[in-house]
C-alpha positions as CSV (number, residue, x, y, z in Angstrom):
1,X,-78.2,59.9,-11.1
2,X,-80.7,62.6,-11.2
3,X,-80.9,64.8,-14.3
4,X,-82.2,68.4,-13.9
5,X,-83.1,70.5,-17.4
6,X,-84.2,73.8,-18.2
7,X,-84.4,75.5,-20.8
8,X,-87.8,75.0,-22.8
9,X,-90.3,77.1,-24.7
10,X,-91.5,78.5,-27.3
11,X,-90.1,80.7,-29.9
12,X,-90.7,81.4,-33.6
13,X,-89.6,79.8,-36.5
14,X,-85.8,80.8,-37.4
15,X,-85.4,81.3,-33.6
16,X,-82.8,79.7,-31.0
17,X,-83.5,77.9,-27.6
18,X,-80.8,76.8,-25.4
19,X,-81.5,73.7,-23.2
20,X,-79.5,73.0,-20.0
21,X,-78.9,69.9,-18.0
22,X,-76.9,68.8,-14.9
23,X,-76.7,65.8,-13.4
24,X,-76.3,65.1,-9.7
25,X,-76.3,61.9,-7.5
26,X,-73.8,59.1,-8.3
27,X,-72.3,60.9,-11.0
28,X,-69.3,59.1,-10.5
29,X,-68.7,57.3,-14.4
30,X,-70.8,59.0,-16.1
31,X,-69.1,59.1,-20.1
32,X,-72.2,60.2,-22.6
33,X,-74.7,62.9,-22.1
34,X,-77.1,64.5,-24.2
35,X,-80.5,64.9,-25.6
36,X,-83.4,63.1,-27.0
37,X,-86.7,64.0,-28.4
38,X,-90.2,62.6,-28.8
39,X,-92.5,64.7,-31.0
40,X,-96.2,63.7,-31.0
41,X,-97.2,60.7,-32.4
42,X,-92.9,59.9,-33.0
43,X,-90.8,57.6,-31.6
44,X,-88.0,59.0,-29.3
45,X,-85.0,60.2,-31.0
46,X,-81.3,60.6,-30.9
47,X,-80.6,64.6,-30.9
48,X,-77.4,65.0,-29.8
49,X,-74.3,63.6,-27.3
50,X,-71.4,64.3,-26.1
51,X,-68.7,62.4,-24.4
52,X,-66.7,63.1,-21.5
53,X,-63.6,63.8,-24.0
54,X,-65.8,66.1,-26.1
55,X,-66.6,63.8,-28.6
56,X,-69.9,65.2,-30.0
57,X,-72.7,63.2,-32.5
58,X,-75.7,64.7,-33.8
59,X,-79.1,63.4,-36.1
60,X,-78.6,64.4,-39.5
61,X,-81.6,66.4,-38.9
62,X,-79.8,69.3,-36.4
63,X,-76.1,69.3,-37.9
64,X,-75.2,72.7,-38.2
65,X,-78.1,74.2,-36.9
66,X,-77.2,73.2,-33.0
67,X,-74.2,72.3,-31.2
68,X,-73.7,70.6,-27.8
69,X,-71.1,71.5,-25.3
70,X,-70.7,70.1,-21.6
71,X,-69.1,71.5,-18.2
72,X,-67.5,68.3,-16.6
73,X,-66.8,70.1,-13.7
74,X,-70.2,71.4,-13.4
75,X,-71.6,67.9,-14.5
76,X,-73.6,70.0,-16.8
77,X,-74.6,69.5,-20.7
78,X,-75.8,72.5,-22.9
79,X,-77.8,72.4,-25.9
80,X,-77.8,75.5,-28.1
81,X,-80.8,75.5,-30.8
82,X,-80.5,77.6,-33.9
83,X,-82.6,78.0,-37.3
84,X,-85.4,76.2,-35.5
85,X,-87.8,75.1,-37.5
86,X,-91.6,73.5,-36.7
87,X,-90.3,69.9,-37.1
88,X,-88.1,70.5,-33.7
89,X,-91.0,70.7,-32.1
90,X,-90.7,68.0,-29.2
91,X,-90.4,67.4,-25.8
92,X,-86.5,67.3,-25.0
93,X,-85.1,64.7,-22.6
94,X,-81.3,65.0,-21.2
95,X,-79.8,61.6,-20.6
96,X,-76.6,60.3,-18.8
97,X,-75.1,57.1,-19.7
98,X,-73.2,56.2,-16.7
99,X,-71.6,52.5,-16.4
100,X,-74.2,51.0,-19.1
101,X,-76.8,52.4,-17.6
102,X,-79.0,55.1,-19.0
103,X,-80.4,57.6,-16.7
104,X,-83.1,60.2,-18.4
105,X,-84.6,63.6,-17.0
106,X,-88.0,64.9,-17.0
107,X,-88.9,66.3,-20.6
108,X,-89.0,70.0,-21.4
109,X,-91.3,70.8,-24.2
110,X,-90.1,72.6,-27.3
111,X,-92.4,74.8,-29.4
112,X,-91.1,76.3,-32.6
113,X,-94.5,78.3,-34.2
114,X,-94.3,78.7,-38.4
């Protein structure tokens, strides 16, 4: 599975950012997508996922400020950012979970300026 995003930049505080993913390769069985982040010095972290039914889970940290949504036929996962803040500030990896296995893209950095 290969695992193409877009989407990063920069962008003041109170802002929105929307991320974009798709996957392509052996996409056959793939069930959760989504997005993690790493901020400097910070372990990676859960942002938000979304299962092939449209079952969604966010971090406490993001409820109601961004919502996921996902194209199955497009094999594609969206991440629209609202109300950022500087604590989003991250690089932002999409990942596909596809028969137990976890498949990750190449980060896209996140600046949200105070």
């Amino acid at each position: 599975v290969q695992l193409q995003a877009s989407g990063g930049g920069m962008v003041q505080a109170g802002g929105s950012l929307r991320l974009t993913c798709t996957a392509s390769g052996s996409i056959f069985g793939i069930n959760d997508m989504g997005w993690y982040r790493q901020a400097p010095g910070k372990q990676r972290e859960m942002v938000a996922l979304i299962s092939f039914a449209g079952i969604q889970q966010y971090a406490d940290s993001v409820k109601d400020r961004f919502l996921i949504s996902r194209d199955n036929a497009k094999i594609m996962v969206t991440l629209q950012m609202n109300r950022l803040k500087p604590e989003d500030t991250a690089v932002y990896f999409c990942i596909a979970q596809n028969l137990g296995d976890d498949f990750w893209g190449r980060g896209t950095l996140v600046t949200v300026s105070s």
